[in-house]
N, CA, C and O atoms as a GROMACS GRO file, in nm:
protein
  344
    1UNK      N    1  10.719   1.858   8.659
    1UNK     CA    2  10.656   1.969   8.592
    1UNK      C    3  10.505   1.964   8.606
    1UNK      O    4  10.428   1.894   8.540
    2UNK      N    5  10.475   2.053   8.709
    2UNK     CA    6  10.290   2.076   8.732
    2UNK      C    7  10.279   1.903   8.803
    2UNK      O    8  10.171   1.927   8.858
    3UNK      N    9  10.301   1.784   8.835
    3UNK     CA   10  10.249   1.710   8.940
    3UNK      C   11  10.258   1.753   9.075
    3UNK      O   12  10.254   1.653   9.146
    4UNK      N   13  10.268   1.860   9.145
    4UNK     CA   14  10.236   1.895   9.296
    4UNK      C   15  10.080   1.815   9.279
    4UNK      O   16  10.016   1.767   9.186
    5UNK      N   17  10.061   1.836   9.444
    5UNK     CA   18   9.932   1.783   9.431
    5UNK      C   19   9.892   1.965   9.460
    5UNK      O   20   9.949   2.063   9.509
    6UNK      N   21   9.698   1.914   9.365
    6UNK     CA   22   9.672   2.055   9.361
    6UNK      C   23   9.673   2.100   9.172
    6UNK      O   24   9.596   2.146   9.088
    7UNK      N   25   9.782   2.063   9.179
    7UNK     CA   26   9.784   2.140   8.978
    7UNK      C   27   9.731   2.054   8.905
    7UNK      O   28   9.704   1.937   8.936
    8UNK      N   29   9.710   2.116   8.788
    8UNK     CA   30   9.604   2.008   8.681
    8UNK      C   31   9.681   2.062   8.572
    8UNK      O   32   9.691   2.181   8.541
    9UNK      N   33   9.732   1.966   8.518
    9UNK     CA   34   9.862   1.949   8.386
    9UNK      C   35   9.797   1.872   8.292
    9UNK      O   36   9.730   1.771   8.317
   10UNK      N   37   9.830   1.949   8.124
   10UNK     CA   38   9.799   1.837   8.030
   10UNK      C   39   9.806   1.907   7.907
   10UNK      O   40   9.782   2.027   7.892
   11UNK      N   41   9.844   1.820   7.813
   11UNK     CA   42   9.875   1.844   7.647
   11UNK      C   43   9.775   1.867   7.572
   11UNK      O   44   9.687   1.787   7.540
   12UNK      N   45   9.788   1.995   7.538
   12UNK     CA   46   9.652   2.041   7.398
   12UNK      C   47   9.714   1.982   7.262
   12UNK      O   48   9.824   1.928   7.259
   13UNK      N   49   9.639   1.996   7.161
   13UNK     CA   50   9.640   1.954   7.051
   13UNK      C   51   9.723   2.025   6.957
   13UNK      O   52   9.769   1.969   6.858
   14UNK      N   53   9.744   2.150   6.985
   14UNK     CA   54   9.806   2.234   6.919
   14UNK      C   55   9.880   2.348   7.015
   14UNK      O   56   9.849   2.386   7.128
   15UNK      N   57   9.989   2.389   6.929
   15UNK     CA   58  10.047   2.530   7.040
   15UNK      C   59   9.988   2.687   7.023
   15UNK      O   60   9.946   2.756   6.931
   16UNK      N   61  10.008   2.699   7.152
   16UNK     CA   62   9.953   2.838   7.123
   16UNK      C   63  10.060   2.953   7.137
   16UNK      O   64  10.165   2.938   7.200
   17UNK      N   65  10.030   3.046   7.086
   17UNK     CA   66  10.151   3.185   7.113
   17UNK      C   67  10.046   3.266   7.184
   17UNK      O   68  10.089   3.331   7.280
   18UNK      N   69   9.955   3.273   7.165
   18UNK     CA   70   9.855   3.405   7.165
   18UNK      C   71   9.793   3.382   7.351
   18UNK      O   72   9.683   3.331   7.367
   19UNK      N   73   9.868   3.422   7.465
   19UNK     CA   74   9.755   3.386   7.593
   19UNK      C   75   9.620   3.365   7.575
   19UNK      O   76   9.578   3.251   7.599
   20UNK      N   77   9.517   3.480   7.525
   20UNK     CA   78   9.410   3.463   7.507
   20UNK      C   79   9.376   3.341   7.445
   20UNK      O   80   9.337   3.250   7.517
   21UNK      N   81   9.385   3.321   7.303
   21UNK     CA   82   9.401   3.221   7.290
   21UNK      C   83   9.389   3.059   7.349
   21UNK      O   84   9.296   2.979   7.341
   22UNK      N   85   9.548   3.046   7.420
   22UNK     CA   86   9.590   2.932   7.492
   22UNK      C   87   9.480   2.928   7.614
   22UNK      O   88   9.440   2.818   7.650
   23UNK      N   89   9.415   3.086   7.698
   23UNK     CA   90   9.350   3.017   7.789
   23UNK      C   91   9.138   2.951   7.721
   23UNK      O   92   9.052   2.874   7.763
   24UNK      N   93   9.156   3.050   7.595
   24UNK     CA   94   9.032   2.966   7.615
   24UNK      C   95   9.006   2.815   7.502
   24UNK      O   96   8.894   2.762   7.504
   25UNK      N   97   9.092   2.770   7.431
   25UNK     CA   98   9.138   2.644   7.466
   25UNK      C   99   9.155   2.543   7.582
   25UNK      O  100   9.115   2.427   7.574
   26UNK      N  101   9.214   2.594   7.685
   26UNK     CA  102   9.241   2.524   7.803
   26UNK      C  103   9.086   2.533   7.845
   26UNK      O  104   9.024   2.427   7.854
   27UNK      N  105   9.024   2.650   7.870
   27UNK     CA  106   8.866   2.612   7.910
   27UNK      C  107   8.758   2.532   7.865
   27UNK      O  108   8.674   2.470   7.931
   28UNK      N  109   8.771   2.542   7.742
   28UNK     CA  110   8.709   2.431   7.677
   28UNK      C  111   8.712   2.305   7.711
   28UNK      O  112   8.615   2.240   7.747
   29UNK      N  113   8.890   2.242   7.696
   29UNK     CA  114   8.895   2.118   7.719
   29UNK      C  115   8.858   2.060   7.894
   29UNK      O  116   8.828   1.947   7.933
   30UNK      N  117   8.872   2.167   7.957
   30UNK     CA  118   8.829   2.176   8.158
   30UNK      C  119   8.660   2.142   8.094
   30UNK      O  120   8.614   2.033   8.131
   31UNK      N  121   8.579   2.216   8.013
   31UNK     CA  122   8.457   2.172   8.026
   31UNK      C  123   8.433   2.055   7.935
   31UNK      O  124   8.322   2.006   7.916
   32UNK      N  125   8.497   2.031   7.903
   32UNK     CA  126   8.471   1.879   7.843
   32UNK      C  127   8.486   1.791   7.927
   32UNK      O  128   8.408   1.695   7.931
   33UNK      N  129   8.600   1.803   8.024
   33UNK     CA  130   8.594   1.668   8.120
   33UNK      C  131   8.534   1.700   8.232
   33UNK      O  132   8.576   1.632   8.324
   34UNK      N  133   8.424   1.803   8.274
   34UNK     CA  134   8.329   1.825   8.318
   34UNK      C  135   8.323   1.924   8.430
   34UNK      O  136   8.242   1.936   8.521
   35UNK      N  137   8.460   2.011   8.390
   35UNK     CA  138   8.459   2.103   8.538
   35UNK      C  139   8.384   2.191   8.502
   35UNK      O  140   8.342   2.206   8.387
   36UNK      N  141   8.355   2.265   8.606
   36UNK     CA  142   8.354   2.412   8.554
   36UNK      C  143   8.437   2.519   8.560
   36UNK      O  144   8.495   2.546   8.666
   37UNK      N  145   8.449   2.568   8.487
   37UNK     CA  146   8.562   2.665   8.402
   37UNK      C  147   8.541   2.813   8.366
   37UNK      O  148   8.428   2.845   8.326
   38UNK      N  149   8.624   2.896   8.375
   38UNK     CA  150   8.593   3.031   8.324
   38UNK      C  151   8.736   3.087   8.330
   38UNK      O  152   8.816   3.066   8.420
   39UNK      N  153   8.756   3.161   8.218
   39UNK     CA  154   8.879   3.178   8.173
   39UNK      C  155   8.871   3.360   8.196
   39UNK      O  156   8.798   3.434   8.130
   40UNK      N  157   8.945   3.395   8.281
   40UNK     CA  158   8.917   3.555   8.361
   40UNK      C  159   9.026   3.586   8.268
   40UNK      O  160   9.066   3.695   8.310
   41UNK      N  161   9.101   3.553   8.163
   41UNK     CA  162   9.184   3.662   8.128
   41UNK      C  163   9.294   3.720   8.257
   41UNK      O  164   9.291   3.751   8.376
   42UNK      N  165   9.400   3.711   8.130
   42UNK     CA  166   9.538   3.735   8.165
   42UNK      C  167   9.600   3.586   8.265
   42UNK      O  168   9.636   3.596   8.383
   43UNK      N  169   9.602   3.463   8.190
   43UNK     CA  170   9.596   3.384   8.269
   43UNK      C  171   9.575   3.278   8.398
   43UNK      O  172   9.621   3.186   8.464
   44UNK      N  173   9.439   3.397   8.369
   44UNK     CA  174   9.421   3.344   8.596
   44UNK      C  175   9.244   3.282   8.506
   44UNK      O  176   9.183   3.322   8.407
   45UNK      N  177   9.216   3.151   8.628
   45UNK     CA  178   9.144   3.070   8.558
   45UNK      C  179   9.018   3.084   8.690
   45UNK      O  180   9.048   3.146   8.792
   46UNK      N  181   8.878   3.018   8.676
   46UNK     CA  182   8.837   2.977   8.811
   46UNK      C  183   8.800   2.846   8.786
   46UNK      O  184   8.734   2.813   8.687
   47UNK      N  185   8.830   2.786   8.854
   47UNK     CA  186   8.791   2.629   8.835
   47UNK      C  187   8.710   2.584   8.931
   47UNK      O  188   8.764   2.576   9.042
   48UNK      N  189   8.574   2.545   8.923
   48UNK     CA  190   8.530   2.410   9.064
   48UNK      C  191   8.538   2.556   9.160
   48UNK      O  192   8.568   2.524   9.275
   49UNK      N  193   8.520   2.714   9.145
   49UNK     CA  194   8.545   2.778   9.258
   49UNK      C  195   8.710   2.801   9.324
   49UNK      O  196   8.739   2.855   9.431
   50UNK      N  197   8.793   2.746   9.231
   50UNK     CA  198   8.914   2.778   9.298
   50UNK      C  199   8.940   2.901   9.200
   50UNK      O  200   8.852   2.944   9.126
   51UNK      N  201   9.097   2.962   9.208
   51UNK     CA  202   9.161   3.014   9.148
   51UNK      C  203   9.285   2.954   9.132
   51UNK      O  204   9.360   2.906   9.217
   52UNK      N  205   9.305   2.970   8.938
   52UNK     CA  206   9.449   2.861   8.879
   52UNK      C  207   9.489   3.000   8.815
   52UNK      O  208   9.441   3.113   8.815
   53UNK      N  209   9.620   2.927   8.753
   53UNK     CA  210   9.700   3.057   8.730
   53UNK      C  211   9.751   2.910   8.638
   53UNK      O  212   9.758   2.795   8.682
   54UNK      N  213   9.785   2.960   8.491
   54UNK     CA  214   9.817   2.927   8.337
   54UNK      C  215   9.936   2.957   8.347
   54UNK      O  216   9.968   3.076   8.348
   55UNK      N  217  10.061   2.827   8.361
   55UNK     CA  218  10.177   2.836   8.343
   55UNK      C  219  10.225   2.761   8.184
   55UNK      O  220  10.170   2.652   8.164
   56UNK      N  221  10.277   2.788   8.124
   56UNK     CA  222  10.354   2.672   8.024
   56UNK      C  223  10.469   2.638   8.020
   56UNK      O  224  10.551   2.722   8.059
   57UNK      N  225  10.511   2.532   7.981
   57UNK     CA  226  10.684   2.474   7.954
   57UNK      C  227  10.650   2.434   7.819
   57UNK      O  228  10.543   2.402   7.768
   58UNK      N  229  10.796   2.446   7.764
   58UNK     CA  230  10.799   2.377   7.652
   58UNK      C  231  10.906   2.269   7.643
   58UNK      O  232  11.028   2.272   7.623
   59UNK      N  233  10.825   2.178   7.663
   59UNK     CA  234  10.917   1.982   7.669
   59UNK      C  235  10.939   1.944   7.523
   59UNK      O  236  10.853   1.935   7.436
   60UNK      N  237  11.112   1.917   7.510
   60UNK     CA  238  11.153   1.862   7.383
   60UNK      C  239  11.046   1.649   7.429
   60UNK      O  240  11.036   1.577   7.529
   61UNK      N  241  11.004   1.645   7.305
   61UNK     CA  242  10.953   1.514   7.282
   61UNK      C  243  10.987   1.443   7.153
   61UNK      O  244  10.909   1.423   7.059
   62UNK      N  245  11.096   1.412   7.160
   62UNK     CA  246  11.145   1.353   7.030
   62UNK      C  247  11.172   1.440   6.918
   62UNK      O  248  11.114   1.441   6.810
   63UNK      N  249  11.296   1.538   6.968
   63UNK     CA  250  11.309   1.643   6.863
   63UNK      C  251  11.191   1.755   6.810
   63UNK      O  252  11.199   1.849   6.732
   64UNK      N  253  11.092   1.706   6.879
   64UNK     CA  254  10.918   1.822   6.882
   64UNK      C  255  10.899   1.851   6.945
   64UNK      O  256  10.836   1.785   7.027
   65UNK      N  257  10.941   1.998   6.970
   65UNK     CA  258  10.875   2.067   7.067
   65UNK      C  259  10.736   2.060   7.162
   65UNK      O  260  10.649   2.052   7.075
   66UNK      N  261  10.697   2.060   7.233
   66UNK     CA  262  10.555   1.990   7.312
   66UNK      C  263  10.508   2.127   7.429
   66UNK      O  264  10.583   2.176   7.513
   67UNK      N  265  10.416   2.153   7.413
   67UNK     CA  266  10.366   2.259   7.459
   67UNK      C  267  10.317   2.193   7.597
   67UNK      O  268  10.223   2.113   7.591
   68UNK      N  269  10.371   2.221   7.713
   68UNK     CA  270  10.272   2.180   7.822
   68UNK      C  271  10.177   2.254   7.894
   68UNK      O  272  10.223   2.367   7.913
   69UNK      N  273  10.079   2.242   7.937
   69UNK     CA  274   9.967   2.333   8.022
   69UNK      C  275   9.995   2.294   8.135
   69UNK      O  276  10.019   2.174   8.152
   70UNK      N  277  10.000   2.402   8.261
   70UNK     CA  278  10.003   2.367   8.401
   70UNK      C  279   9.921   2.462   8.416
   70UNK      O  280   9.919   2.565   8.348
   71UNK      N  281   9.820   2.423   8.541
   71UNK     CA  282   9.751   2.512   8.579
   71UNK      C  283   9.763   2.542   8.782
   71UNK      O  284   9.691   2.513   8.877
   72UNK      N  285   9.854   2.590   8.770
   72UNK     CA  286   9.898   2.616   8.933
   72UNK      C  287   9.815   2.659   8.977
   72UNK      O  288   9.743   2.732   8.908
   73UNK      N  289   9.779   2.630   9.147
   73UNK     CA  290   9.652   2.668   9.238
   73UNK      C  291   9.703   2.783   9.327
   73UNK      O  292   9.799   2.766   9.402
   74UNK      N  293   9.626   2.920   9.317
   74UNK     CA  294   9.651   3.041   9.368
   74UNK      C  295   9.622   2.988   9.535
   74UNK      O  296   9.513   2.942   9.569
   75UNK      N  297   9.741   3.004   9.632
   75UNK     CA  298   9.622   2.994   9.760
   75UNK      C  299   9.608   3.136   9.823
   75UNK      O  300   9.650   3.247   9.794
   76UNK      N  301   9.507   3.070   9.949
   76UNK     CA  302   9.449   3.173   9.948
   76UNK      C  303   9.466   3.320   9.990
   76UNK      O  304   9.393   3.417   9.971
   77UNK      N  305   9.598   3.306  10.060
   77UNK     CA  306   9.665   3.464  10.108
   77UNK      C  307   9.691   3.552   9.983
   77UNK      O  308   9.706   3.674   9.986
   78UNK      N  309   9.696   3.468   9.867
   78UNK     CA  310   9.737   3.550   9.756
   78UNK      C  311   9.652   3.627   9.667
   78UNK      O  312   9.669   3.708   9.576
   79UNK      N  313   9.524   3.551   9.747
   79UNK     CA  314   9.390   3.557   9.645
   79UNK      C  315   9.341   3.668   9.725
   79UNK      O  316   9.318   3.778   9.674
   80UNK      N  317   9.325   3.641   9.857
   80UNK     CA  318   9.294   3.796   9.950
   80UNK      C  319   9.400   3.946   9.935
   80UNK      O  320   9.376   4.063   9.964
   81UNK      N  321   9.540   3.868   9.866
   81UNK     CA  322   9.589   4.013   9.884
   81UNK      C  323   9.562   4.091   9.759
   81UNK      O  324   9.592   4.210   9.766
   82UNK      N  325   9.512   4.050   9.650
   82UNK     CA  326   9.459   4.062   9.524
   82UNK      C  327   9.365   4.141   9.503
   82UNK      O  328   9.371   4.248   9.442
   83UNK      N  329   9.259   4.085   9.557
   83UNK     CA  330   9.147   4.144   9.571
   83UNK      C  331   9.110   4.275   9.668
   83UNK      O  332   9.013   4.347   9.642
   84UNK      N  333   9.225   4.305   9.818
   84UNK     CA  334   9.229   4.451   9.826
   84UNK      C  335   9.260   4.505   9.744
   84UNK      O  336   9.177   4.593   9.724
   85UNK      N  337   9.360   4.511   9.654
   85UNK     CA  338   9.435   4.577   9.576
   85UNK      C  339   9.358   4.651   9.460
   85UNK      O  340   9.379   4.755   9.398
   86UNK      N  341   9.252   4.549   9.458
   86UNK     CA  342   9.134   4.610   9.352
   86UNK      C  343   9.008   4.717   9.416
   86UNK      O  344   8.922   4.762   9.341
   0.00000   0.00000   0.00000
């Protein structure tokens, strides 16, 4: 779940329901461990100049539910076909 190489996976402190929300949480904690981050709304992220895309699972952990963050890496045919579209 989210170890490809490429994705950046990891457990927030709390769950979120709300996207907005969940992504700017997730940006925060990206600029704490020193990336740079910007949270474009509707789950698409830019990181370091890439483009991530905000997946979640929810992993039973001892009868507790566990919110996971994956942040999958857009490549780049997907990112060019995107941006005609706009």
């Amino acid at each position: 779940m989210g170890y490809r190489k490429g994705y950046i996976s990891f457990n927030l402190k709390y769950r979120y329901y709300s996207l907005n929300d969940h992504g700017k949480a997730v940006e925060e904690k990206l600029k704490n461990q020193g990336k740079s981050a910007v949270y474009e709304g509707h789950g698409y992220f830019l990181i370091d100049g890439e483009t991530f895309m905000l997946v979640t699972r929810t992993l039973p952990m001892g009868g507790v539910p566990l919110q996971r963050t994956i942040l999958k890496p857009l490549n780049k045919s997907r990112e060019m076909a995107t941006s005609k579209e706009e």
